[in-house]
C-alpha positions as CSV (number, residue, x, y, z in Angstrom):
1,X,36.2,14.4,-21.4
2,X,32.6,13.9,-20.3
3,X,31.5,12.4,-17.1
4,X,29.6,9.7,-18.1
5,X,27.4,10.0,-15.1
6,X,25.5,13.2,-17.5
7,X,22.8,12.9,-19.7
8,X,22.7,13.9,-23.0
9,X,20.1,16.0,-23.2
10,X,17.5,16.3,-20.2
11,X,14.1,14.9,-21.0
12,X,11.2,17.6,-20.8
13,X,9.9,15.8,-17.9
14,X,12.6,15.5,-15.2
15,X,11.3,19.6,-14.9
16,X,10.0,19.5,-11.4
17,X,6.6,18.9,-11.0
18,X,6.0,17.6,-14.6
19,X,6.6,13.6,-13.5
20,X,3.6,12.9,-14.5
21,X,4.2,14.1,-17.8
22,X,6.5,10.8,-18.9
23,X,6.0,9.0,-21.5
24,X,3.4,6.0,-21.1
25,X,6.4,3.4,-21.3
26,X,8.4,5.3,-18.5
27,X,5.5,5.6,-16.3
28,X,4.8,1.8,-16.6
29,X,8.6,1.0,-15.6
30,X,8.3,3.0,-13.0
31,X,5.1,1.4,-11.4
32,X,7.0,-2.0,-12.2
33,X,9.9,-1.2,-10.5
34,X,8.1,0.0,-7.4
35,X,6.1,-2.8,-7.1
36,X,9.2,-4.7,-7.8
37,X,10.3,-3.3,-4.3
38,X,6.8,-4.0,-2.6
39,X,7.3,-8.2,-3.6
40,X,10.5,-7.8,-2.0
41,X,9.7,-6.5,1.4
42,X,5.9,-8.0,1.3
43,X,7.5,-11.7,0.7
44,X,10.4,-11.3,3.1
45,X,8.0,-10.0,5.5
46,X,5.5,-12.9,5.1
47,X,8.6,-16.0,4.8
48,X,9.7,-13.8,8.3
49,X,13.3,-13.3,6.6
50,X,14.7,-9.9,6.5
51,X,14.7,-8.5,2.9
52,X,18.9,-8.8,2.8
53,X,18.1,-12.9,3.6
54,X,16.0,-12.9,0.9
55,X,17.8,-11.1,-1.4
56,X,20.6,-13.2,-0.9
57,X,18.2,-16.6,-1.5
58,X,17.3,-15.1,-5.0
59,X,21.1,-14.4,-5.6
60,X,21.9,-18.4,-4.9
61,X,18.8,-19.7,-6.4
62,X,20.8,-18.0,-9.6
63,X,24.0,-19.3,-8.1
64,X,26.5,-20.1,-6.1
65,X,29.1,-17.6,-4.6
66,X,30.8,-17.3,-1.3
67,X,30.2,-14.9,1.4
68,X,32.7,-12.0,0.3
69,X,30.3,-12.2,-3.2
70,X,27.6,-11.7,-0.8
71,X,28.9,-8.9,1.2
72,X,29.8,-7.0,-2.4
73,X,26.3,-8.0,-4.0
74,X,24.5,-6.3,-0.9
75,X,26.7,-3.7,-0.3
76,X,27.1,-4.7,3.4
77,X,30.5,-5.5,4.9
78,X,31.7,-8.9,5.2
79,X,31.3,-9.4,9.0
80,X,27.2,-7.9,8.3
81,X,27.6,-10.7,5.4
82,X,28.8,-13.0,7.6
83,X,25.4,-12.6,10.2
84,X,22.9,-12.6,7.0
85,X,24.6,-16.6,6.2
86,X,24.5,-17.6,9.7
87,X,21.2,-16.7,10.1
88,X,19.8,-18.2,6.7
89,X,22.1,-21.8,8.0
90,X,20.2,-21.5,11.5
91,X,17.3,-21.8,9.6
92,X,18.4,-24.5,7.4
93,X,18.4,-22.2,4.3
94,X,21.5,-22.5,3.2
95,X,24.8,-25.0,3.3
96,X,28.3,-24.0,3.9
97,X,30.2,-26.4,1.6
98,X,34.0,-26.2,0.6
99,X,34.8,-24.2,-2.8
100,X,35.4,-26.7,-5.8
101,X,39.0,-25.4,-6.5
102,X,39.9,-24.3,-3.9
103,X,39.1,-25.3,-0.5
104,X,40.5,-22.6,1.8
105,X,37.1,-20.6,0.2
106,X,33.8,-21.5,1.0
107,X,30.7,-21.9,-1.6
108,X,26.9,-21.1,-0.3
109,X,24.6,-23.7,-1.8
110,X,21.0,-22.7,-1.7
111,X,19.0,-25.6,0.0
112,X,15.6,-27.1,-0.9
113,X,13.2,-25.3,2.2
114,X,15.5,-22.0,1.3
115,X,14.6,-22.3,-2.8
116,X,11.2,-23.1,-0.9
117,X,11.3,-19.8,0.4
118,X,11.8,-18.1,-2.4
119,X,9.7,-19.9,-5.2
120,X,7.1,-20.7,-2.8
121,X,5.7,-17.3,-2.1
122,X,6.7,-16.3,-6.4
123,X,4.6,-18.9,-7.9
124,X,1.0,-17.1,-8.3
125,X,3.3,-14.3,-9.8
126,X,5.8,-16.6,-11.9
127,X,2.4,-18.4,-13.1
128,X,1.3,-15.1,-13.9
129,X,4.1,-13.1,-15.7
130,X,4.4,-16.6,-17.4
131,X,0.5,-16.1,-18.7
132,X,0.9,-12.7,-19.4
133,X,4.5,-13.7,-21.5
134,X,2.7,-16.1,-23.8
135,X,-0.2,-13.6,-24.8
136,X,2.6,-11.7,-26.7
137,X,3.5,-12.5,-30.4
138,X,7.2,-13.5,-30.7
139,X,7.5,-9.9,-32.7
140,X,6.3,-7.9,-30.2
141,X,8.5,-9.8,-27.1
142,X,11.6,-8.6,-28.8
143,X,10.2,-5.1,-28.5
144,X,9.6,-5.7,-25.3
145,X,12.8,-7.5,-24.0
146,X,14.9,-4.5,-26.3
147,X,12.9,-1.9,-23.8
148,X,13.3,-3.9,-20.9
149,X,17.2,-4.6,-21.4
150,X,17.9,-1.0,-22.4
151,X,16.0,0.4,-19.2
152,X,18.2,-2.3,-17.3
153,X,21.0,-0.9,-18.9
154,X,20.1,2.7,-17.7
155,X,19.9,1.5,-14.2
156,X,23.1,-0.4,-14.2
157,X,25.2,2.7,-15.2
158,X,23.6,4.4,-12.0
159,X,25.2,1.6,-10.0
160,X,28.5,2.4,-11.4
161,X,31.4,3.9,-9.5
């Protein structure tokens, strides 16, 4: 049995040193993915939330889940989980509201100034990405989302146990 945490084969370029020997495509996700991380703590920074309050915004603007979905999503514990809510209901961010089913659990609903929060300081770059989406021919989007969803593949199996 192999351990599935072991590549294949190693690319040439993991060599160290040679990182700037990557492919063109591999080089571009990279850039993405670290500016990807500059948004994050630039827009928490500028809406004054910590970036675990505004991670947890983007993961109920998506949905709703309860606090112990927060805790696991974050990787904090559910008492830290607990502070991150409190502090985003202070603010009038988010709603505590009794689960559907099953009332003994408790739903987060995102409100409007939190999806404010979030949207409001991602429009220029929604309206962007959404300008830069529609320059591409239908063809070469499936190239491009087949890329993008097997490089978010390759990250997901680094997040596995």
């Amino acid at each position: 049995m192999t351990d599935q945490h072991q590549p294949d084969a190693v690319p040439p370029w993991v060599e160290r040193g040679r990182e700037r020997t990557q492919p063109p495509t591999l080089l571009a996700l990279r850039d993405l993915v670290a500016a990807g991380s500059r948004v994050t703590h630039v827009v928490a920074r500028r809406a004054g939330l910590s970036e675990t309050e505004l991670v947890t915004l983007e993961h109920l603007s998506r949905e709703q889940i309860g606090p112990a979905e927060v805790a696991r999503r974050l990787e904090v514990s559910t008492a830290a989980a607990t502070g991150i809510v409190d502090r985003l209901v202070a603010r009038g961010h988010v709603e505590r509201r009794p689960h559907e089913l099953d009332r003994r659990r408790t739903d987060l609903h995102i409100t409007d100034s939190g999806r404010g929060e979030v949207v409001g300081h991602l429009m220029p770059m929604f309206a962007a990405l959404d300008r830069h989406d529609a320059s591409f021919t239908e063809e070469e989007k499936a190239v491009v989302e087949r890329y993008l969803r097997g490089a978010a593949a390759a990250f997901e199996r680094v997040l596995e146990p």
